[in-house]
N, C-alpha and C positions, 0 to 999 in steps of 0.2 A: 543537508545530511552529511556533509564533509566532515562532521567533527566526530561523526559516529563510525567514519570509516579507520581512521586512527586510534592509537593507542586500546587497539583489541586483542585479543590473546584467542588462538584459537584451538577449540576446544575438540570438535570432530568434524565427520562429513559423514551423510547419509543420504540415498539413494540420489547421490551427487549435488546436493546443499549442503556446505558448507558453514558450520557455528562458529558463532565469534562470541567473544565477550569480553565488554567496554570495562576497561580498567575501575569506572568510578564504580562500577557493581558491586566491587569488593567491599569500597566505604560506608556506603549506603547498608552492605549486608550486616555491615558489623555495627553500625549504628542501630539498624534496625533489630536487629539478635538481644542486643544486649538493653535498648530501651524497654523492651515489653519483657523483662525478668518475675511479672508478679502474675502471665498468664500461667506457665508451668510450675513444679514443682524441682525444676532441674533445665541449666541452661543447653542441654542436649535438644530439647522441645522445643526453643524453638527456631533452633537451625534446622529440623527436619520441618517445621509448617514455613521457615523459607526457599526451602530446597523445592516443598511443595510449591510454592507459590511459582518459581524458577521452573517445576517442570510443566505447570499448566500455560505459562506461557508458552512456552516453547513449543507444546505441540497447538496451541492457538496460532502458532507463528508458520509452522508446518502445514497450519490446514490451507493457508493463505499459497504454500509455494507449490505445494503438491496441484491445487486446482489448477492455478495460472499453467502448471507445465502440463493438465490437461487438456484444455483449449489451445496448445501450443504455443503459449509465451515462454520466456525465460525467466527463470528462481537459483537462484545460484548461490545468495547469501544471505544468511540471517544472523542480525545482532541484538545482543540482547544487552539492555541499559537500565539505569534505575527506574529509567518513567514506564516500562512494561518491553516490547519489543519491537523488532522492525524487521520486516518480510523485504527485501528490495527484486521486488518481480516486478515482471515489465510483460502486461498482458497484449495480445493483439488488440490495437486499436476497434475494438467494437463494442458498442454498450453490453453486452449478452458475456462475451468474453469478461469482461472485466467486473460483470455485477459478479458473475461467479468466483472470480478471484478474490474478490471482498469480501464472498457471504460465508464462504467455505471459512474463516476464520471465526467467527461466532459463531457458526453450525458447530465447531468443534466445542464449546465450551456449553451449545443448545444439549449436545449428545452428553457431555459431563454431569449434566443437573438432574438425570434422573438415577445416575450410579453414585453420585454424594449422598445424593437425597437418600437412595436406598441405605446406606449407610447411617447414615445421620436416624434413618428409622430404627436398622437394628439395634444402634447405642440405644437409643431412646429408653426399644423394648426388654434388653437383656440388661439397662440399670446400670451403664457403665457413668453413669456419672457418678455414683457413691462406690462401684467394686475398679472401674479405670478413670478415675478422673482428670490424668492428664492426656489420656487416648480418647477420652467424651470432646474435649476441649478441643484436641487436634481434626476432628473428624467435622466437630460445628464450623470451626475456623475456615479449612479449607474448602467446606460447601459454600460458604460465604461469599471467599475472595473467588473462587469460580463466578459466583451468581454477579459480584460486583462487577469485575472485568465486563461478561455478558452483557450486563445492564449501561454498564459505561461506553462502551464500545458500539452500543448500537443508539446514541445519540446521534441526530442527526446534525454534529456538527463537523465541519470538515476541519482537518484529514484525519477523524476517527473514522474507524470501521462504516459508521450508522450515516455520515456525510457524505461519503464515495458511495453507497450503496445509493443512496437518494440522487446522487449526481449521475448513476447508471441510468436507474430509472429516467430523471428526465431525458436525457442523452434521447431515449427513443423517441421522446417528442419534441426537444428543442435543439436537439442539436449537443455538439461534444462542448462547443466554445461557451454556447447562453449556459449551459448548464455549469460548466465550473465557475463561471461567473455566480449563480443565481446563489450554489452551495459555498462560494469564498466568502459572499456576502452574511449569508446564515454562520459561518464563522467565525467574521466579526462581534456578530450581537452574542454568540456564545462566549466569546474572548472577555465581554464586559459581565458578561453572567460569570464567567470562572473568574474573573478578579476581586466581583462581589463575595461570591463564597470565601476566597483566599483571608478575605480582609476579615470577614466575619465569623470562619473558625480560626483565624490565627497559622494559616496552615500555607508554611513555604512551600509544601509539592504544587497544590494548586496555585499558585505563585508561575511555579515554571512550568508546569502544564499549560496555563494559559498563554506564557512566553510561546511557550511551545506550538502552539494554534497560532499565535498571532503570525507568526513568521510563514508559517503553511499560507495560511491565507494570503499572505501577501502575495509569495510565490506565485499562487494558482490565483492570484487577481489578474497578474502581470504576462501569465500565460494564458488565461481567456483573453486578454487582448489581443495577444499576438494571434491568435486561433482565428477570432473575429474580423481578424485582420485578411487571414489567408483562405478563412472562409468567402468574404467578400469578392475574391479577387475572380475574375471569368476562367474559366476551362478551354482546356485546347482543346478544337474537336479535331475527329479525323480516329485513324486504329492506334487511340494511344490508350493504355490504363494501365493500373500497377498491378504487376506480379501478383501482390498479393491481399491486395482490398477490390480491386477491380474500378479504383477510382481515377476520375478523369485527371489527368495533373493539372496544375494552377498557370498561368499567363504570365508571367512578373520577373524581376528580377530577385527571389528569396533564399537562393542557395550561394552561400560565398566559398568564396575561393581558399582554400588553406595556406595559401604560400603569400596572396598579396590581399585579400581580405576584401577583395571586391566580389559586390554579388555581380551576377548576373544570371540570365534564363539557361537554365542547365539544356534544356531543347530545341529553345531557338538557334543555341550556337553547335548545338552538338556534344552534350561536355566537355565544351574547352572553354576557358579562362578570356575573354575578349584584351584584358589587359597582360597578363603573363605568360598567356600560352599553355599554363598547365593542362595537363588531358584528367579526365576522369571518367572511367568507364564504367564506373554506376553510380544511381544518385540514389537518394534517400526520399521516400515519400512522404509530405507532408502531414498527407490525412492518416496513414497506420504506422509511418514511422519505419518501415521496411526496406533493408537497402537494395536495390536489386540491380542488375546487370542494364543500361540503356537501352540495349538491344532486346529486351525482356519486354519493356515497356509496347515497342509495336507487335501491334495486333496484326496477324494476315487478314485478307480481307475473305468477308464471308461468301461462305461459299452457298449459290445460289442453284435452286432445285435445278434439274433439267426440264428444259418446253420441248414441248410436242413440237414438231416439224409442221 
């Protein structure tokens, strides 16, 4: 996602998220404006069904950041590019947290289908295709690209909408690691289904859409390894857990050092460095990603009823 943090121009902030918009937007808009000149009767139409399109994203983008900062993750920036948009929320590590962060984004566009749709009736009824028929036109158009988005987004491949929702789901039963595993995997055979389509309508978006997936999936193959990894490893026992999952910490050497890049066990040693000495006085939790203070980490011990004499 680095290429999408560059070359953005940013546009507002509202209720402290932050809009950007990816330079190639512009290309793409004007390509697209001026290719489909024989929907309207005036090239004004259709800058406004892309502006429509621009703002249905957008608040499909919002539905994603708004939930995440209800569960109490952080949403801070949203960008928006030619292939539709990008929420960069970062939910709390729990499957229930995070299926909501996902679903809240095609809830938005769920809630859209029947206020198009009402629309799309009254043209129907009041005959605006023979008395408006470049506002009958605009009205079918943008019910459309709502329902397609909807429909596209809740494929279950991953990193669309419809792949992370299914990867929540299993989460409650296999686990955070098996499941992004099981969902990278279902993103490959999608990667080969959109290359088929690509080749078979001629059509470069699906082209880099499918680029687009294959790269995700790689990603999140190569972090269900790592997860599987840290999931295997034994737990320390005794009053240790985290802040804020209440999970037991891992055994291992898997926290490195920032100044000489050696891991070591951030508890065993105390967070200090066994090679350079650096101190660090909070660590980051594997399992929810939380950074918290070491001293956070011990648990007092519990406190045990009073006995009778």
């Amino acid at each position: 996602m680095n290429f999408l943090q560059n070359g953005t121009l940013r546009l507002f902030r509202f209720a402290g998220i932050t809009v950007f918009l990816h330079w190639s937007w512009f290309l793409v808009g004007a390509w697209e404006v001026t290719d489909k000149t024989n929907r309207y009767s005036s090239l004004s139409w259709n800058v406004v069904e892309y502006l429509a399109l621009f703002g249905i994203v957008l608040l499909h983008e919002f539905g994603h950041s708004l939930a995440c900062r209800q569960v109490g993750g952080t949403a801070e920036r949203i960008v928006l590019w030619p292939l539709g948009g990008i929420a960069f929320v970062s939910p709390p590590r729990r499957p229930g947290a995070m299926l909501w962060s996902i679903a809240a984004g095609p809830l938005v566009n769920a809630l859209l289908f029947p206020i198009l749709g009402g629309l799309l009736l009254l043209a129907l009824r009041q005959g605006w295709n023979h008395s408006l028929p470049d506002l009958d036109s605009l009205v079918t158009n943008i019910f459309y690209i709502n329902l397609i988005i909807l429909v596209f987004n809740l494929l279950p491949i991953y990193p669309l909408d419809g792949g992370q929702i299914l990867q929540s789901l299993l989460w409650f039963i296999v686990g955070r690691g098996r499941s992004l595993l099981i969902v990278s995997i279902i993103g490959f055979i999608g990667v080969a289904g959109m290359i088929g389509v690509a080749f078979f309508l001629h059509s470069i978006w699906f082209g880099f859409i499918a680029a687009f997936i294959l790269l995700n999936c790689w990603g999140g193959l190569k972090q269900a390894r790592a997860l599987a990894k840290v999931e295997a490893l034994p737990r320390r026992d005794g009053f240790f857990a985290c802040p804020s999952c209440h999970a037991a910490p891992v055994i291992g050497e898997i926290w490195g050092c920032g100044q000489c890049r050696q891991p070591f066990d951030t508890f065993a040693s105390g967070g200090v460095c066994p090679r350079c000495g650096a101190t660090y006085t909070a660590t980051r939790c594997p399992d929810c990603g939380a950074l918290s203070p070491i001293q956070a980490w011990t648990l007092p011990p519990p406190v045990l009823p009073p006995t009778a004499p």
